[in-house]
Structures are given as structure tokens and as C-alpha cells.
PDB file with SEQRES, HELIX, SHEET and CRYST1 records, atoms N, CA, C and O in Angstrom:
SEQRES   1 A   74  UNK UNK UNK UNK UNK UNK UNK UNK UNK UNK UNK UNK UNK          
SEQRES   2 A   74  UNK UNK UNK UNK UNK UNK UNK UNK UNK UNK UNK UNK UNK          
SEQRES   3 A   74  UNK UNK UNK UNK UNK UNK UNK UNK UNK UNK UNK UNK UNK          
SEQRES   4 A   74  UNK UNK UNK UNK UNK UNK UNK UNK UNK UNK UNK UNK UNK          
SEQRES   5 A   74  UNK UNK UNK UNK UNK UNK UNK UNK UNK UNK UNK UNK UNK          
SEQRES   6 A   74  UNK UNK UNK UNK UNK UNK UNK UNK UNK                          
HELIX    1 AA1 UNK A   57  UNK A   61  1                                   5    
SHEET    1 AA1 3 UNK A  11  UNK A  16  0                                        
SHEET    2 AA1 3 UNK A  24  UNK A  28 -1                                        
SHEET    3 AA1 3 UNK A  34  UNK A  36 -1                                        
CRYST1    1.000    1.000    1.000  90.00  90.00  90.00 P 1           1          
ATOM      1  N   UNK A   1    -151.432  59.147  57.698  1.00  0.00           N  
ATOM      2  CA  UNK A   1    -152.464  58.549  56.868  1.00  0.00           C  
ATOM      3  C   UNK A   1    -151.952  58.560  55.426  1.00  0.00           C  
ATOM      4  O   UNK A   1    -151.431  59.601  55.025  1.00  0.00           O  
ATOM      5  N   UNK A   2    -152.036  57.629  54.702  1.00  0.00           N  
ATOM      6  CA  UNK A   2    -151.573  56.980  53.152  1.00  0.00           C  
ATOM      7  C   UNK A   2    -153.011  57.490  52.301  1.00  0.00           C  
ATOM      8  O   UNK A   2    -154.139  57.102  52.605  1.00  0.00           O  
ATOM      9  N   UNK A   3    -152.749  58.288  51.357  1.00  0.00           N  
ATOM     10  CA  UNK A   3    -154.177  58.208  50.162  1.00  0.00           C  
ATOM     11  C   UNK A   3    -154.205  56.580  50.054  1.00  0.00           C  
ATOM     12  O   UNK A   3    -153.182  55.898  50.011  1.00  0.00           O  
ATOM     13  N   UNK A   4    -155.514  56.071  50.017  1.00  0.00           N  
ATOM     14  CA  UNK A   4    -155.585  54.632  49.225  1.00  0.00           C  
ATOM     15  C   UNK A   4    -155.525  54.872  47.804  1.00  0.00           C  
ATOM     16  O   UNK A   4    -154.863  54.025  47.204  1.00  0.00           O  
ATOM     17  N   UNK A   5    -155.929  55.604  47.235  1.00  0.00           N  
ATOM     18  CA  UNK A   5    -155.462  56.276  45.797  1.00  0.00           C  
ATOM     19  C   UNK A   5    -154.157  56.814  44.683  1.00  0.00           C  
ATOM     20  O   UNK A   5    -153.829  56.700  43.502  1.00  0.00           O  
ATOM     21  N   UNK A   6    -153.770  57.361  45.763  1.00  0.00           N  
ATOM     22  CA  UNK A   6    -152.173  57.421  45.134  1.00  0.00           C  
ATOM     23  C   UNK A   6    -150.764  57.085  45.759  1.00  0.00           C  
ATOM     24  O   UNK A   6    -149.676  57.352  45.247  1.00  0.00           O  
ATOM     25  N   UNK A   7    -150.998  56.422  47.015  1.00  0.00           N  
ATOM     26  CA  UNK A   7    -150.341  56.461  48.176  1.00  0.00           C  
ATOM     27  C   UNK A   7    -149.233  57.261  48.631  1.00  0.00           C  
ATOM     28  O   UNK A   7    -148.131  57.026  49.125  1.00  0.00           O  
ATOM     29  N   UNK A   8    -150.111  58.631  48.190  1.00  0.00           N  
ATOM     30  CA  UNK A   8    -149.343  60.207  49.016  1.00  0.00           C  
ATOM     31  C   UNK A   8    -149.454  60.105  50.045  1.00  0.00           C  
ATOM     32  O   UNK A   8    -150.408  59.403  50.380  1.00  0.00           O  
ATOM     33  N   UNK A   9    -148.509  60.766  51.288  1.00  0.00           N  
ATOM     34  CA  UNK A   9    -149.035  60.830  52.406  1.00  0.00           C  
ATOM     35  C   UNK A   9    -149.149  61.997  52.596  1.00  0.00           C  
ATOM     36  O   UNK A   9    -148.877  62.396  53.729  1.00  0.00           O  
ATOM     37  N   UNK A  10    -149.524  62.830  51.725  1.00  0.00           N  
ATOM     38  CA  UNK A  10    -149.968  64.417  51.775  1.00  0.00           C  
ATOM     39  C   UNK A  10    -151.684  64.321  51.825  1.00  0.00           C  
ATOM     40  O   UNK A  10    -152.485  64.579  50.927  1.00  0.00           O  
ATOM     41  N   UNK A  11    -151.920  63.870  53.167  1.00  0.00           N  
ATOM     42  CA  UNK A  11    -153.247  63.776  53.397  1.00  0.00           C  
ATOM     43  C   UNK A  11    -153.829  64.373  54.779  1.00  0.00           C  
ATOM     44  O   UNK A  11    -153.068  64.485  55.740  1.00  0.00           O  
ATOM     45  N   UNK A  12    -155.400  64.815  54.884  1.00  0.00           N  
ATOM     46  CA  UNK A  12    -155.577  65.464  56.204  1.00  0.00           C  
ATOM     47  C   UNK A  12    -156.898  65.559  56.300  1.00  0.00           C  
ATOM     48  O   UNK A  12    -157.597  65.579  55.287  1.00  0.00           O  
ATOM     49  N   UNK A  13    -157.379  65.626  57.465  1.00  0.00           N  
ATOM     50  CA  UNK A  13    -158.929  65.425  57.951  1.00  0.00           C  
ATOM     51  C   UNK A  13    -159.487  66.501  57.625  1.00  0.00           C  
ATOM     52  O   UNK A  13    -159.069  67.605  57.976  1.00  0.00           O  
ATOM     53  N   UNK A  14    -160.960  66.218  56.589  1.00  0.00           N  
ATOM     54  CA  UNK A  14    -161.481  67.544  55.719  1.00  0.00           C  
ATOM     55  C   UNK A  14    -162.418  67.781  56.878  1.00  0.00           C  
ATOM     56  O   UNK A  14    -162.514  68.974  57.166  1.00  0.00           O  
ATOM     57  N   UNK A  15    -163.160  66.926  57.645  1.00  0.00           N  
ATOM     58  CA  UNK A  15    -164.139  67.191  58.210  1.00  0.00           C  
ATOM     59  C   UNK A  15    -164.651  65.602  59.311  1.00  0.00           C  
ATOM     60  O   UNK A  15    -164.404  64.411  59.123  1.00  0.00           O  
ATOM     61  N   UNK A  16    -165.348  66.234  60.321  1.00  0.00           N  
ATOM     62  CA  UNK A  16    -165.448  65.014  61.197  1.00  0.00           C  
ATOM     63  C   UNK A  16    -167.059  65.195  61.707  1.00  0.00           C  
ATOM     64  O   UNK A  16    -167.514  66.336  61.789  1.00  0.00           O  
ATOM     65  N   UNK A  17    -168.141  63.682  62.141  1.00  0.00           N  
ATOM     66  CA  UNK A  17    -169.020  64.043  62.118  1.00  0.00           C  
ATOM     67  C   UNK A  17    -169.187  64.690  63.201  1.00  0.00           C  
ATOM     68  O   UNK A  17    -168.401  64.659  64.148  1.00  0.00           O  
ATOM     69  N   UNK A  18    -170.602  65.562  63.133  1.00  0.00           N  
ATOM     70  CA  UNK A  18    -170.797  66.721  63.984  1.00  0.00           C  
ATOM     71  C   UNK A  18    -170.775  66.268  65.213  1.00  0.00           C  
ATOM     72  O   UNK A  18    -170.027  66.836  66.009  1.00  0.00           O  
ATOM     73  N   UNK A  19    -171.885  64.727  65.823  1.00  0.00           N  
ATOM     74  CA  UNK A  19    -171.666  64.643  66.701  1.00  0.00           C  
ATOM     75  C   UNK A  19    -171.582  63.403  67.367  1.00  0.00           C  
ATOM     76  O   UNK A  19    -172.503  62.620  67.134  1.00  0.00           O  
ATOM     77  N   UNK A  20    -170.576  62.993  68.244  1.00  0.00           N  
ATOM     78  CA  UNK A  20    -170.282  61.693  68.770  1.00  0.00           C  
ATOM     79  C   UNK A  20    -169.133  61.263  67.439  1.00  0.00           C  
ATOM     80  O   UNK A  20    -169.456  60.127  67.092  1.00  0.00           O  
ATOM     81  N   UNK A  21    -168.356  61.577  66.887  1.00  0.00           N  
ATOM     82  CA  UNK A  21    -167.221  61.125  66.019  1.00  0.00           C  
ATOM     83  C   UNK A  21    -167.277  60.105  65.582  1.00  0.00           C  
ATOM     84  O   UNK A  21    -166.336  59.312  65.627  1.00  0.00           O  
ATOM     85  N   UNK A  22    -168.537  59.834  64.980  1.00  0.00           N  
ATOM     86  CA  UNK A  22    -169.224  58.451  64.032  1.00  0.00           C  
ATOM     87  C   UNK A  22    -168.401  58.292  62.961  1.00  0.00           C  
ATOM     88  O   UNK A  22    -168.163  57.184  62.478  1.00  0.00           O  
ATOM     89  N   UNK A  23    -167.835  59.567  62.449  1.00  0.00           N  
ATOM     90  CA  UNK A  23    -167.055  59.165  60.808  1.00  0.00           C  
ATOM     91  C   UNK A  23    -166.180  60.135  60.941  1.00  0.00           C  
ATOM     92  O   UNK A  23    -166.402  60.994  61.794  1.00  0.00           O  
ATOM     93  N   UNK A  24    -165.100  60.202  60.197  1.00  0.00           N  
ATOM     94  CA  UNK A  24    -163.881  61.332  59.612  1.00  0.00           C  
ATOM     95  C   UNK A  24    -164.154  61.017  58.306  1.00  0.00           C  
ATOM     96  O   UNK A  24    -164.583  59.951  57.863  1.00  0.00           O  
ATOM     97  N   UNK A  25    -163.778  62.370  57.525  1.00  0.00           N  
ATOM     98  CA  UNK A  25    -163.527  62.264  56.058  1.00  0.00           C  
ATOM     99  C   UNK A  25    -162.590  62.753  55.726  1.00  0.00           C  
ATOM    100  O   UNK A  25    -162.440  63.960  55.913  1.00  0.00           O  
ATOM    101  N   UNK A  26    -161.471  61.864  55.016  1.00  0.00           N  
ATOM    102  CA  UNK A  26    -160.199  62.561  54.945  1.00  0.00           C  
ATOM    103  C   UNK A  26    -160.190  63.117  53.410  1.00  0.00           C  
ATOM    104  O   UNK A  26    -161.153  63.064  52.646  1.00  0.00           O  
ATOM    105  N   UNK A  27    -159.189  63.541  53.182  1.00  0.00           N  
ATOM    106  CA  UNK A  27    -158.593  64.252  52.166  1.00  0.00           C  
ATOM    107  C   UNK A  27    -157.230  64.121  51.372  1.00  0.00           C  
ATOM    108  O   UNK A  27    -156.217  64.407  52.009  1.00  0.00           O  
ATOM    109  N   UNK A  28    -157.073  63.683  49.925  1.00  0.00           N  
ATOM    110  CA  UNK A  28    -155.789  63.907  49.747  1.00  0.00           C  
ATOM    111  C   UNK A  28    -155.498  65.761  48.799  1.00  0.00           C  
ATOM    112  O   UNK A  28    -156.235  66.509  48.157  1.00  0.00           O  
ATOM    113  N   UNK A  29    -153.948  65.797  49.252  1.00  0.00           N  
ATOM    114  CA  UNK A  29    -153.593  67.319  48.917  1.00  0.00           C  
ATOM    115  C   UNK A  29    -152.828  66.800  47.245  1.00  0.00           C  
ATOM    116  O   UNK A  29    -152.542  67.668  46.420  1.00  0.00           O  
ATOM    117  N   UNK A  30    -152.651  65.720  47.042  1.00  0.00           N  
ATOM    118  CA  UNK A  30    -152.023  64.971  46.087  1.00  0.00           C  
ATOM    119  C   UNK A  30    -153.039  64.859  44.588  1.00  0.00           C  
ATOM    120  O   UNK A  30    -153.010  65.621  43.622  1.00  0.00           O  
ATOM    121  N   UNK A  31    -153.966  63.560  44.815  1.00  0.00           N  
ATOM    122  CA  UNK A  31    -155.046  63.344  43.602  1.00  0.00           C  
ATOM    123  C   UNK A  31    -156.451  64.190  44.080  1.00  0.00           C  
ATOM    124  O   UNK A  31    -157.375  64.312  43.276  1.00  0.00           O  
ATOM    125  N   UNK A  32    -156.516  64.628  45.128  1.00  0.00           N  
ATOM    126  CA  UNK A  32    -158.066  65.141  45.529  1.00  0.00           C  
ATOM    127  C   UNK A  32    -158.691  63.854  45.947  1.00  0.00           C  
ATOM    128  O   UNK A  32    -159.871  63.945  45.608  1.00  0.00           O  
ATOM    129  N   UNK A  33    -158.482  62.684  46.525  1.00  0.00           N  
ATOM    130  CA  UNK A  33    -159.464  61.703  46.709  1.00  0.00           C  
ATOM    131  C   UNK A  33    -159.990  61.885  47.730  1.00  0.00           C  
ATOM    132  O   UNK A  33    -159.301  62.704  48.337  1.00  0.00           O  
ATOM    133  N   UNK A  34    -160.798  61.612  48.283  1.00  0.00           N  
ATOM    134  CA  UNK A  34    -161.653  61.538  49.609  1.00  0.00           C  
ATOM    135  C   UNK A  34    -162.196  60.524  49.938  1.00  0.00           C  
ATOM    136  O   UNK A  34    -162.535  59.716  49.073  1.00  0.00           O  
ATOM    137  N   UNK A  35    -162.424  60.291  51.271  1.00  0.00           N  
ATOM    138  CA  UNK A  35    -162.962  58.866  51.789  1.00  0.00           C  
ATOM    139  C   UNK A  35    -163.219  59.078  53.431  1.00  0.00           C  
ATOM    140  O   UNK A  35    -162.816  59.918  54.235  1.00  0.00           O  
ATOM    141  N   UNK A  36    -164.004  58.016  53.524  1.00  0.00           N  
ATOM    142  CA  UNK A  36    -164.662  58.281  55.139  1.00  0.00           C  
ATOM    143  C   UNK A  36    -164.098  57.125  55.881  1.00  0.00           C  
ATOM    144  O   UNK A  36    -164.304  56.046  55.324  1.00  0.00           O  
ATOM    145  N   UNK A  37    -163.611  57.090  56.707  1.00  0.00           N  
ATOM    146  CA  UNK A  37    -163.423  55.895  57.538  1.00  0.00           C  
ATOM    147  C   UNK A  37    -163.986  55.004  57.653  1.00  0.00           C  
ATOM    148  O   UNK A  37    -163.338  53.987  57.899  1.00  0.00           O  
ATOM    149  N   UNK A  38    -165.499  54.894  57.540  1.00  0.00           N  
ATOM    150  CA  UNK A  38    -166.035  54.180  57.583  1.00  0.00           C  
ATOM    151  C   UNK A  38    -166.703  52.813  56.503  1.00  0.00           C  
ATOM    152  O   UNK A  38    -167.536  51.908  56.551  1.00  0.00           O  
ATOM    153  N   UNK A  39    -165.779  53.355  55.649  1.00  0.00           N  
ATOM    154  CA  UNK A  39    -166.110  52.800  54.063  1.00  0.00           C  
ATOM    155  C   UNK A  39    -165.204  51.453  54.496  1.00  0.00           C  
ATOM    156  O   UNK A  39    -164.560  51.326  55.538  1.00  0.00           O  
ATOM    157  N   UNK A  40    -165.320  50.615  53.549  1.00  0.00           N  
ATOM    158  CA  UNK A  40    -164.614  49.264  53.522  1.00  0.00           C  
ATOM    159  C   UNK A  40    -163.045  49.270  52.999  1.00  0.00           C  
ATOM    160  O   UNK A  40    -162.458  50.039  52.237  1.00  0.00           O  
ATOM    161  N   UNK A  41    -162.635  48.172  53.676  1.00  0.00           N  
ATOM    162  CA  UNK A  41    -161.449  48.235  53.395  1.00  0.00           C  
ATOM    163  C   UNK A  41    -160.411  48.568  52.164  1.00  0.00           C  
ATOM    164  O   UNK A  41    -159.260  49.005  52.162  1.00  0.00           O  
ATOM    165  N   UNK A  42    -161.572  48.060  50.819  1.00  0.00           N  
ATOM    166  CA  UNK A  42    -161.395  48.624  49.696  1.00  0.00           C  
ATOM    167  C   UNK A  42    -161.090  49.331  49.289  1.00  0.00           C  
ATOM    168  O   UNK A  42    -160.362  49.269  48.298  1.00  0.00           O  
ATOM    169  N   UNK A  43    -161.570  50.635  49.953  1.00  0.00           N  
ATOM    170  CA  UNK A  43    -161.675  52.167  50.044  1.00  0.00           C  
ATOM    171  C   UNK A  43    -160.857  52.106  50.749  1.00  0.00           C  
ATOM    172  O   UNK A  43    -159.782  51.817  50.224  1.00  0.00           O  
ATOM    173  N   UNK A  44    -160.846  52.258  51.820  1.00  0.00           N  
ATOM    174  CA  UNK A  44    -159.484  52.852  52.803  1.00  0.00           C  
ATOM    175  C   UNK A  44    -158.265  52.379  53.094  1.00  0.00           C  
ATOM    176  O   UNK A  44    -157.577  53.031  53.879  1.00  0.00           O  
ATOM    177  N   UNK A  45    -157.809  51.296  52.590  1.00  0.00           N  
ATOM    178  CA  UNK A  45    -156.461  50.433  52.658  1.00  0.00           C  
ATOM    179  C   UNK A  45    -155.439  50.555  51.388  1.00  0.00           C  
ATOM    180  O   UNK A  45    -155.804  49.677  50.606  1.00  0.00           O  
ATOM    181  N   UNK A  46    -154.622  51.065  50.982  1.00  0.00           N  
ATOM    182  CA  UNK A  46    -153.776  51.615  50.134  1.00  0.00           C  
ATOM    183  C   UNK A  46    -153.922  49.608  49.665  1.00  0.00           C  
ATOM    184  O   UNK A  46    -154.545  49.081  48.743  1.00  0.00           O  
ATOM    185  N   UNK A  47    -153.232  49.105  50.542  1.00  0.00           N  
ATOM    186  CA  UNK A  47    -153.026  47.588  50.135  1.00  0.00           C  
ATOM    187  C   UNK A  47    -154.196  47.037  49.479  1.00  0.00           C  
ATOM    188  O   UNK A  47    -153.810  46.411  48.492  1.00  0.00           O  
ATOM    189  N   UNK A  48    -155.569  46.994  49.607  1.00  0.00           N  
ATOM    190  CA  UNK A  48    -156.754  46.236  49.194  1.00  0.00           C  
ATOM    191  C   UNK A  48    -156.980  47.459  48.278  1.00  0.00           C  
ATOM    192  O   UNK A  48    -156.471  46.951  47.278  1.00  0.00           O  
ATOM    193  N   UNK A  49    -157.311  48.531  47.915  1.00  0.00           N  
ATOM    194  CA  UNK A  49    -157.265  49.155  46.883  1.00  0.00           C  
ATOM    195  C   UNK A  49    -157.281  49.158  45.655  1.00  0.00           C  
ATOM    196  O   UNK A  49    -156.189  49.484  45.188  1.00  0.00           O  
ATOM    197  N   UNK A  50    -158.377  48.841  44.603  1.00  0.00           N  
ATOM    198  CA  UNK A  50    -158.499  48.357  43.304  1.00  0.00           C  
ATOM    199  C   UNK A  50    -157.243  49.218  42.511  1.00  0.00           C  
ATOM    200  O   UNK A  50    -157.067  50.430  42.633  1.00  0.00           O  
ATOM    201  N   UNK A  51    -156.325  48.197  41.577  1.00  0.00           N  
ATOM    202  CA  UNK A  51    -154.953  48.301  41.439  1.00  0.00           C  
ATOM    203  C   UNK A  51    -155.378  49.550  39.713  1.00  0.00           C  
ATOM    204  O   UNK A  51    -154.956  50.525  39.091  1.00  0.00           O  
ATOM    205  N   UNK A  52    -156.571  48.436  39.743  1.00  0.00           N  
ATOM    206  CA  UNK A  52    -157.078  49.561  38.191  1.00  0.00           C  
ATOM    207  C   UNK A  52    -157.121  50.931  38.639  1.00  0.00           C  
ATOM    208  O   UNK A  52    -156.511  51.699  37.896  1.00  0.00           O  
ATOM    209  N   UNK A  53    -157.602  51.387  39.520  1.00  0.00           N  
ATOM    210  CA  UNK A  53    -157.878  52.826  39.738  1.00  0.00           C  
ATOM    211  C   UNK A  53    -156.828  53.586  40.663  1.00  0.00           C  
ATOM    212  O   UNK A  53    -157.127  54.705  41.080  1.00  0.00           O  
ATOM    213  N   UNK A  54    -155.865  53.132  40.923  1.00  0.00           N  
ATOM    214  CA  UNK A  54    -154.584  53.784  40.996  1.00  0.00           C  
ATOM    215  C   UNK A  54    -154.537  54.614  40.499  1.00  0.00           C  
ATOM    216  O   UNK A  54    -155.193  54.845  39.483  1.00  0.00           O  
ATOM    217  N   UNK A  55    -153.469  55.636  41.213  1.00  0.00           N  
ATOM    218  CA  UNK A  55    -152.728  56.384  40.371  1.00  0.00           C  
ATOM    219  C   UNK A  55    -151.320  57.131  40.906  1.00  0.00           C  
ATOM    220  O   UNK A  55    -150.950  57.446  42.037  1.00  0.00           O  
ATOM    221  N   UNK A  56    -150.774  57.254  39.735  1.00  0.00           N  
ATOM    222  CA  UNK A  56    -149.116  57.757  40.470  1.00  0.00           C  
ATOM    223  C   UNK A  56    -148.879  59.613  39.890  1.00  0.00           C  
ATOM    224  O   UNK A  56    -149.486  60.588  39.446  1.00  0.00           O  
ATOM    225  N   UNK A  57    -147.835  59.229  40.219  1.00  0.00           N  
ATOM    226  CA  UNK A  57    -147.469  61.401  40.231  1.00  0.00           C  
ATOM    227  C   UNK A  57    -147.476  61.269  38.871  1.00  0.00           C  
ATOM    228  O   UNK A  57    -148.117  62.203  38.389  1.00  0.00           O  
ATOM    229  N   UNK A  58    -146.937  60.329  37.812  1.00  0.00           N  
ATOM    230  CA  UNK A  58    -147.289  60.840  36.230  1.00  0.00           C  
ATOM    231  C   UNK A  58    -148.246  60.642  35.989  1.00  0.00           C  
ATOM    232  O   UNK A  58    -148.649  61.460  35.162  1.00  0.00           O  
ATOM    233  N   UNK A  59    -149.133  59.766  36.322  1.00  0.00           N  
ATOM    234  CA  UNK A  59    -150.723  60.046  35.921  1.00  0.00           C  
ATOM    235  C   UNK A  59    -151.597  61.328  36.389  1.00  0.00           C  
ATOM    236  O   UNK A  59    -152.665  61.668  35.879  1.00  0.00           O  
ATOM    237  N   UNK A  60    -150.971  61.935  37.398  1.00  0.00           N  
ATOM    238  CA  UNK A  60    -151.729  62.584  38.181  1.00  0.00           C  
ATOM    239  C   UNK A  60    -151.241  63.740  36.966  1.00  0.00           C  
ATOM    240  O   UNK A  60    -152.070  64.434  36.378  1.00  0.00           O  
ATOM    241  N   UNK A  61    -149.888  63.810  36.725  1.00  0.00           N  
ATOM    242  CA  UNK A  61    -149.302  65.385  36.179  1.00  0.00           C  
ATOM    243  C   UNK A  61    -149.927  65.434  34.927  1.00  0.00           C  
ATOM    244  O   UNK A  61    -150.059  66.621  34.631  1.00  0.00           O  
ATOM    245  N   UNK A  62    -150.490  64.515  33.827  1.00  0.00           N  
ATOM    246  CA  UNK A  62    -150.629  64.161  32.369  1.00  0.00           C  
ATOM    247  C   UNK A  62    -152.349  63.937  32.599  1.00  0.00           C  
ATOM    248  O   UNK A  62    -152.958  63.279  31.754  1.00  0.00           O  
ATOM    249  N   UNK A  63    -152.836  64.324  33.386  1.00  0.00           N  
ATOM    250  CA  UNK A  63    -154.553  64.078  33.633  1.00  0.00           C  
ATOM    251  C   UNK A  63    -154.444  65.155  32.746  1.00  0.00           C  
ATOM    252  O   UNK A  63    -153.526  65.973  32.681  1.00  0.00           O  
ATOM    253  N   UNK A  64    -155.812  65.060  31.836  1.00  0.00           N  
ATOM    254  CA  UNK A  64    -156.231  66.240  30.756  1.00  0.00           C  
ATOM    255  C   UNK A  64    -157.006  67.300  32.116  1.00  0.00           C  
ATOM    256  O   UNK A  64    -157.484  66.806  33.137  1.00  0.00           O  
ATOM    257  N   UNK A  65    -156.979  68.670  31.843  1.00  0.00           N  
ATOM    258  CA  UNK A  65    -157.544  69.685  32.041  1.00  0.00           C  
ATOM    259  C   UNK A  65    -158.952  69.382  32.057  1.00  0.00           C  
ATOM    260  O   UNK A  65    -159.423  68.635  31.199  1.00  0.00           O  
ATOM    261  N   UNK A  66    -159.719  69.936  33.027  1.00  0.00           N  
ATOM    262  CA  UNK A  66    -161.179  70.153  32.326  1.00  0.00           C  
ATOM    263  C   UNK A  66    -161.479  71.427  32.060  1.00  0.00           C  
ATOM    264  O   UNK A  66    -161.302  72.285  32.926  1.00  0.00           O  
ATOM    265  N   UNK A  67    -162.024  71.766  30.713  1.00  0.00           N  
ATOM    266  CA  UNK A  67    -162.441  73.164  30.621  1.00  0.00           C  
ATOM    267  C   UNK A  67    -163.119  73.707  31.053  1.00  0.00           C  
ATOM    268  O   UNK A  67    -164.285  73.333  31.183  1.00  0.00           O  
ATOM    269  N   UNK A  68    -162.640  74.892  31.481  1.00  0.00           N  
ATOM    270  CA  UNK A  68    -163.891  76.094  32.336  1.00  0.00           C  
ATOM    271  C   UNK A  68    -165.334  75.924  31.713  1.00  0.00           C  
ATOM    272  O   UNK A  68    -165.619  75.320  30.679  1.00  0.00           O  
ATOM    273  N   UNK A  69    -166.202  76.615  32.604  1.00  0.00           N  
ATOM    274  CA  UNK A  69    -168.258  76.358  32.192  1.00  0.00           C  
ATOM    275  C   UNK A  69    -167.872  77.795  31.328  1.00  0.00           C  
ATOM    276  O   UNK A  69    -167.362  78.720  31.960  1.00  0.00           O  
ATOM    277  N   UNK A  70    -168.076  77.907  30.198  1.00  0.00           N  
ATOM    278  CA  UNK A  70    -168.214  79.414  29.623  1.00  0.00           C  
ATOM    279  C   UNK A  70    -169.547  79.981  30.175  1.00  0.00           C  
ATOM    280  O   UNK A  70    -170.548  79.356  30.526  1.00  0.00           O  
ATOM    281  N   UNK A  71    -169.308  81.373  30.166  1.00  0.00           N  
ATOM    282  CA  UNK A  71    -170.254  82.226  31.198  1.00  0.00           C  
ATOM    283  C   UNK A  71    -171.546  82.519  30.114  1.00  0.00           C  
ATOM    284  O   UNK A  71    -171.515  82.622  28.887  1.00  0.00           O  
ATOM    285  N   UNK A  72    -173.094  82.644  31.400  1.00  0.00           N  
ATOM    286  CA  UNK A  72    -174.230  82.165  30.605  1.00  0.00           C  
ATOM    287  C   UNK A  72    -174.565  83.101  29.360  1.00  0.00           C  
ATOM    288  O   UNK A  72    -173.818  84.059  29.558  1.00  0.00           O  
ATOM    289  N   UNK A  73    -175.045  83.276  28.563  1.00  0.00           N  
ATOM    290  CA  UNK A  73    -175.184  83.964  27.498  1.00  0.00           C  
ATOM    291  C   UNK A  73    -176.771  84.632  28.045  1.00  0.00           C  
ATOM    292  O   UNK A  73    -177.804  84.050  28.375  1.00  0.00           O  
ATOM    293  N   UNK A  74    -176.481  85.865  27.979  1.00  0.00           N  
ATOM    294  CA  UNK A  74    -177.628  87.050  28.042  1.00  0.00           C  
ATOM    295  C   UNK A  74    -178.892  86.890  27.045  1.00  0.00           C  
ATOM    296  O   UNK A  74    -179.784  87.738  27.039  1.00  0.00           O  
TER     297      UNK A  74                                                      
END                                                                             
């Protein structure tokens, strides 16, 4: 399986539905994207894949940080 997102193939099934295997939701180990099989081709086809929201290993490495929640004040 190809991320449609970054087209890693460092990807793997996070979870499947409980019952009768209506949907999979996969996982990338690469950008974190997720997606269900059942979504449109848009979503799940590396090829049909909006080209704007790409992303490659230097975008992925140069993403800003998000800062930690500072802890609640007493």
C-alpha cells in the first residue's frame, strides 16, 4: 500500500471495522496520514491525489514543531 500523501510505502492497517470488514483504516509511518478505504479515489489513489497537498521527505523533515500544551496553572 502507497500513502496517497507522500507516496511512502511505509504504511499499515491501523484498524478494521469491527464487524463484517465494511472499512480498513490505514496508516502512514512516514507523514501520519490516514484514510479509510472507503473514501474516494481522491483520497486513496497516490495518482488522483490533490498535487497541492502533497508532500515529500523535505517537507515532511522542515514541518515546524508544534509546541507542547504548558501544564494547567493551580
Amino acid at each position: 500500500m502507497t500513502c496517497p500523501r507522500c507516496d511512502s510505502d511505509k504504511t499499515h492497517v491501523l484498524t478494521e471495522s469491527p464487524v463484517g470488514k465494511v472499512w480498513t483504516v490505514y496508516i502512514c509511518d512516514q507523514c501520519f496520514f490516514s484514510w479509510r478505504n472507503t473514501e474516494s479515489a481522491e483520497i486513496t489513489d497516490p495518482a488522483k491525489y490533490n498535487p497541492k497537498w502533497k508532500l515529500t521527505a523535505e517537507k515532511i523533515a522542515n514541518l515546524q514543531v508544534i509546541p507542547p500544551v504548558p501544564a494547567l496553572k493551580k
